[in-house]
PyMOL commands that place a pseudoatom at each C-alpha (Angstrom):
pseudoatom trace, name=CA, resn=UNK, resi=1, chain=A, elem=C, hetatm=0, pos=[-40.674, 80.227, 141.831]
pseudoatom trace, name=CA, resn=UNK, resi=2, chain=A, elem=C, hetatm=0, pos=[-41.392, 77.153, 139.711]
pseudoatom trace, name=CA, resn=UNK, resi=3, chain=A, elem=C, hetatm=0, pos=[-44.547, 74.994, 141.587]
pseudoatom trace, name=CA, resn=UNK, resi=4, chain=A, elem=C, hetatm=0, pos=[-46.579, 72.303, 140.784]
pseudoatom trace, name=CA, resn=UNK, resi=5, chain=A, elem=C, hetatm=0, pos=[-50.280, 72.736, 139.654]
pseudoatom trace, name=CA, resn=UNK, resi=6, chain=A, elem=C, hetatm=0, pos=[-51.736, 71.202, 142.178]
pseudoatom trace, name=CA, resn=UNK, resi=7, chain=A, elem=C, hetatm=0, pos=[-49.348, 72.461, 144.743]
pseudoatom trace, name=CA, resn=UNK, resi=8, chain=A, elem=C, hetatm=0, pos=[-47.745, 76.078, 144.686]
pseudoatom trace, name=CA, resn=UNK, resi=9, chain=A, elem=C, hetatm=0, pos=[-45.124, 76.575, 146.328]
pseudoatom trace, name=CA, resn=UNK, resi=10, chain=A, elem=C, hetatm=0, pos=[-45.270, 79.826, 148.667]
pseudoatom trace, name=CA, resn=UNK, resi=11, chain=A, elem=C, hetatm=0, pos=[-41.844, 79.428, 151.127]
pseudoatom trace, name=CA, resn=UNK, resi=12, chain=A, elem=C, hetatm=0, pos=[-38.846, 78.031, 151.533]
pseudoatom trace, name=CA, resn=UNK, resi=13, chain=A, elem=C, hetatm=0, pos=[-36.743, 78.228, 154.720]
pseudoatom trace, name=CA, resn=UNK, resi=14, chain=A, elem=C, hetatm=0, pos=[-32.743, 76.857, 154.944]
pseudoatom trace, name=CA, resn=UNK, resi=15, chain=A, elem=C, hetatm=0, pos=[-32.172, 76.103, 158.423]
pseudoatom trace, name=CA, resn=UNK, resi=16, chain=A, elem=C, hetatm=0, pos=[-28.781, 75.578, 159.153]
pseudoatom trace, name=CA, resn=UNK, resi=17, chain=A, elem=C, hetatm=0, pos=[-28.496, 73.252, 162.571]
pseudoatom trace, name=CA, resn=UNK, resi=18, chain=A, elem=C, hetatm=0, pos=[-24.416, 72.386, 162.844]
pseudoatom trace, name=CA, resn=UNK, resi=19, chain=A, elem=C, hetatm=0, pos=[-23.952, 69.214, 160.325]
pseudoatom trace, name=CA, resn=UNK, resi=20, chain=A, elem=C, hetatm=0, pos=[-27.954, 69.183, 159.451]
pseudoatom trace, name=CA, resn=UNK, resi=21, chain=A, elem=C, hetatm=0, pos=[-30.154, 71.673, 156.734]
pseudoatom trace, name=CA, resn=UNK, resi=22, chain=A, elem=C, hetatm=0, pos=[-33.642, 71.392, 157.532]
pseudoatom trace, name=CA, resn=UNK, resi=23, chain=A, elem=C, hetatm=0, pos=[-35.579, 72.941, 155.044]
pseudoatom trace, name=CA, resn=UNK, resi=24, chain=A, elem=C, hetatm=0, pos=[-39.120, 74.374, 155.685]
pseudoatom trace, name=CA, resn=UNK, resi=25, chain=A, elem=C, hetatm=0, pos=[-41.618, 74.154, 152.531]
pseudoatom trace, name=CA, resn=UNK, resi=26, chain=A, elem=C, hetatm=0, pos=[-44.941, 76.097, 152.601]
pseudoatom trace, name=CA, resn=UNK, resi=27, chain=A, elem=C, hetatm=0, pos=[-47.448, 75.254, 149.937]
pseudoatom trace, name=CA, resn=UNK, resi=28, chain=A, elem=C, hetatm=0, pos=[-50.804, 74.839, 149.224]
pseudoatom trace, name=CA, resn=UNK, resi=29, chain=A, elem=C, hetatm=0, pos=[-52.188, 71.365, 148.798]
pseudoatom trace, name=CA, resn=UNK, resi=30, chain=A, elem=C, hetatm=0, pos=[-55.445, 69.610, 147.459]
pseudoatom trace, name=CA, resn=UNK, resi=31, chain=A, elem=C, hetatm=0, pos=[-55.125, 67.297, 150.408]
pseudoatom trace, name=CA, resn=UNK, resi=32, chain=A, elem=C, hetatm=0, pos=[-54.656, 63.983, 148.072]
pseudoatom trace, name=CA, resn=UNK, resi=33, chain=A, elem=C, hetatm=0, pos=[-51.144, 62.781, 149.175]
pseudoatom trace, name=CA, resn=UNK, resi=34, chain=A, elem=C, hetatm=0, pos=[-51.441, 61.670, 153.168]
pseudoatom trace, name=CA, resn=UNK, resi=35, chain=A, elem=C, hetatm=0, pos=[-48.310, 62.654, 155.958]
pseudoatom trace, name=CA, resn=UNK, resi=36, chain=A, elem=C, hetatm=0, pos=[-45.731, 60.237, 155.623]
pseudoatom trace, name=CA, resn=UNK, resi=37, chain=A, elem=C, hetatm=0, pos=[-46.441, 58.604, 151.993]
pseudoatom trace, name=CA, resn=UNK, resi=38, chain=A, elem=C, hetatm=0, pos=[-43.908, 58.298, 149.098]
pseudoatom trace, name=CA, resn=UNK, resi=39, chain=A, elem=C, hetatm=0, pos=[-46.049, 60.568, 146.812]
pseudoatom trace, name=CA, resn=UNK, resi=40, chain=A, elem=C, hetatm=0, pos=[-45.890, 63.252, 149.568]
pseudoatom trace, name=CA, resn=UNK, resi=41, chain=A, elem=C, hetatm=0, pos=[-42.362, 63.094, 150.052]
pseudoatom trace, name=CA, resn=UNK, resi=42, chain=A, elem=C, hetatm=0, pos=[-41.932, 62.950, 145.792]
pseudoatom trace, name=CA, resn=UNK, resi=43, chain=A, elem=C, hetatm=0, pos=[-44.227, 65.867, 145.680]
pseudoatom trace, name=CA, resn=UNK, resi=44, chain=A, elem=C, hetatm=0, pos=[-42.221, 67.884, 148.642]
pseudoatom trace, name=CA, resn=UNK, resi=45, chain=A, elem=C, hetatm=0, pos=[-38.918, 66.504, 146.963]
pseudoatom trace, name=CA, resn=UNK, resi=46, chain=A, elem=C, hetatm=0, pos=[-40.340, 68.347, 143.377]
pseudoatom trace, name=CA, resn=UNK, resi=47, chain=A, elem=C, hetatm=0, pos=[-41.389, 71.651, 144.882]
pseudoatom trace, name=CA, resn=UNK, resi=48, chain=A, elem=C, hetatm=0, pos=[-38.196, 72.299, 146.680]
pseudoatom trace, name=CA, resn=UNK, resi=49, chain=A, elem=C, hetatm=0, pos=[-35.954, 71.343, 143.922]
pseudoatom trace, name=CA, resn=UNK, resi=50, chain=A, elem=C, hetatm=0, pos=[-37.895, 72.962, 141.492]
pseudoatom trace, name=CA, resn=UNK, resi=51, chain=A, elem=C, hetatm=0, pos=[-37.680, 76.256, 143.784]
pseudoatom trace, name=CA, resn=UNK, resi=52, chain=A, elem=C, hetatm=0, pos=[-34.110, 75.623, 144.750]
pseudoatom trace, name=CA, resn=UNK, resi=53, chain=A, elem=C, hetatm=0, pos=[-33.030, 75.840, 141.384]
pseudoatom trace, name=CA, resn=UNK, resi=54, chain=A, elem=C, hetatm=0, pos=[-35.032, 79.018, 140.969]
pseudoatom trace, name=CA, resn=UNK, resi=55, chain=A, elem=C, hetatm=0, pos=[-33.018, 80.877, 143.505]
pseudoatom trace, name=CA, resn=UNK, resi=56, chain=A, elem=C, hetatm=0, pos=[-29.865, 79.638, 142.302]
pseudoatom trace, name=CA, resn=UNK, resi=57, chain=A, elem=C, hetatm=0, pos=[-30.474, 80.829, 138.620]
pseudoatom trace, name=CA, resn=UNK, resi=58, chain=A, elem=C, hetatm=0, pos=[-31.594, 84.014, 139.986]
pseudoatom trace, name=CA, resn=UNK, resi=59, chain=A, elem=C, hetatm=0, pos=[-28.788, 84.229, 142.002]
pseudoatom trace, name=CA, resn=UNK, resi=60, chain=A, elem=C, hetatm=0, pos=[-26.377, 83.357, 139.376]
pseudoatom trace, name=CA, resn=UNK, resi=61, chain=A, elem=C, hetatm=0, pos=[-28.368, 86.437, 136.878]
pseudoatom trace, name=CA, resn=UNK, resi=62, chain=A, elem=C, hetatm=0, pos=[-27.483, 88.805, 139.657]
pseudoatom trace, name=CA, resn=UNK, resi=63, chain=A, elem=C, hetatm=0, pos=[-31.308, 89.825, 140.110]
pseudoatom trace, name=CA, resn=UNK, resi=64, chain=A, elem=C, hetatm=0, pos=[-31.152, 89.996, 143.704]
pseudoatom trace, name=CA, resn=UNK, resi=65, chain=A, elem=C, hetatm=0, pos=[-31.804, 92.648, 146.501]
pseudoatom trace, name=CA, resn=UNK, resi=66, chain=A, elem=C, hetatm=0, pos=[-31.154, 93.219, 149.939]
pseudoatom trace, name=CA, resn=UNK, resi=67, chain=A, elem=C, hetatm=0, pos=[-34.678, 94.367, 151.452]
pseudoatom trace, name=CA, resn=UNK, resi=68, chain=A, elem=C, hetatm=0, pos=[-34.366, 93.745, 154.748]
pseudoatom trace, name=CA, resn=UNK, resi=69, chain=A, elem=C, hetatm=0, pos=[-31.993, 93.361, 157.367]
pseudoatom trace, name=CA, resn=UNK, resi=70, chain=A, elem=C, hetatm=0, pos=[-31.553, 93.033, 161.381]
pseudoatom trace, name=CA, resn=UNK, resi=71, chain=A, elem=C, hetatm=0, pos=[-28.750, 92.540, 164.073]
pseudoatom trace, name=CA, resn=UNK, resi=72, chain=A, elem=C, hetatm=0, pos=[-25.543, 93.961, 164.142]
pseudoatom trace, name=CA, resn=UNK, resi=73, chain=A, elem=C, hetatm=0, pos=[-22.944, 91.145, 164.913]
pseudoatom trace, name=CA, resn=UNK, resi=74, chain=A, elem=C, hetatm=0, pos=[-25.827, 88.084, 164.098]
pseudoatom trace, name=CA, resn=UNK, resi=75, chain=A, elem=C, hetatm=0, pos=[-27.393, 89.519, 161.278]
pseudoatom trace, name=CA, resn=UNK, resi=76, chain=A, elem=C, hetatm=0, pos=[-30.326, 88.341, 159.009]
pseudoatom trace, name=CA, resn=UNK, resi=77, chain=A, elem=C, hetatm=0, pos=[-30.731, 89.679, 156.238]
pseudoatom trace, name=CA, resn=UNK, resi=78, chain=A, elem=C, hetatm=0, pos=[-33.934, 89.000, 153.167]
pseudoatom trace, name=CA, resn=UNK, resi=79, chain=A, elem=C, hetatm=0, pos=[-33.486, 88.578, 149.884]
pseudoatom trace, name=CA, resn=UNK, resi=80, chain=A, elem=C, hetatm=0, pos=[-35.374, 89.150, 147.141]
pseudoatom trace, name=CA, resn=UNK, resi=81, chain=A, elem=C, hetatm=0, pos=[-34.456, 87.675, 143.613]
pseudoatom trace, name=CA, resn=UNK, resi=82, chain=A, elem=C, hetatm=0, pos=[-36.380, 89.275, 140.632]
pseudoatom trace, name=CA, resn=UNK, resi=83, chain=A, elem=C, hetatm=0, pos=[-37.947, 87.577, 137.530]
pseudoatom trace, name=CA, resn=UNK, resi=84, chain=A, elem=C, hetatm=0, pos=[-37.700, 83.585, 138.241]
pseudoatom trace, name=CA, resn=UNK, resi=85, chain=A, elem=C, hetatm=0, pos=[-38.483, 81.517, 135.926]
pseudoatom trace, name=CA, resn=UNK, resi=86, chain=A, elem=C, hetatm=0, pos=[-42.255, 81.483, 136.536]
pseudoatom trace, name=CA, resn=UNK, resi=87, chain=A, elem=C, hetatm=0, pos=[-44.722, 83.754, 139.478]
pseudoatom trace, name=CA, resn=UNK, resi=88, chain=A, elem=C, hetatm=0, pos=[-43.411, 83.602, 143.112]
pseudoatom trace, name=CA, resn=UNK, resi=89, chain=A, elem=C, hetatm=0, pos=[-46.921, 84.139, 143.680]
pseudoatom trace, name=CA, resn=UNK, resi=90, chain=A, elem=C, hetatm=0, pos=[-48.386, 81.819, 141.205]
pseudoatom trace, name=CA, resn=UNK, resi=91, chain=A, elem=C, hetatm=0, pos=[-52.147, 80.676, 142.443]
pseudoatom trace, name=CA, resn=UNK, resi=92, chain=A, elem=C, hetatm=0, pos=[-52.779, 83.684, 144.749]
for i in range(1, 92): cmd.bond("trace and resi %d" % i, "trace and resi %d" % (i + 1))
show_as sticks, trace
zoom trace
């Protein structure tokens, strides 16, 4: 997944709540950019595009595989999309 240098991003997480996506972004931070501020919200606004965009291009190449799954009428399953654009674990 694409990331920042100062920030890599680890996870993303679509929520899907009725008319509302919440969307859960993990990454690792220098601690400049305070809660709340416009450069936090431009920085979160980068890495999730950035890693949005990612998945989608993956997902358009067909490099994608199911490794895991649960439930049998709600299921879940994972996904795992092979060579983005850059490191999913970039930083670690």
């Amino acid at each position: 997944m694409s990331s920042s240098k100062s920030s890599p991003l680890l996870r993303l997480v679509l929520d899907y709540r009725g008319e509302e996506l919440v969307v859960r972004c993990l990454y690792r931070s220098n601690g400049e950019s305070n809660p709340g501020t416009k450069r936090r919200t431009k920085e979160i606004q980068a890495l999730v595009t950035a890693g949005l965009q990612d998945v989608l291009a993956g997902l358009q190449a067909g490099r994608v595989d199911v490794v895991g799954s649960s439930g049998f009428t709600q299921r879940e399953d994972v996904l795992s999309l092979k060579g983005s654009s850059s490191s999913a674990h970039e930083g670690e």
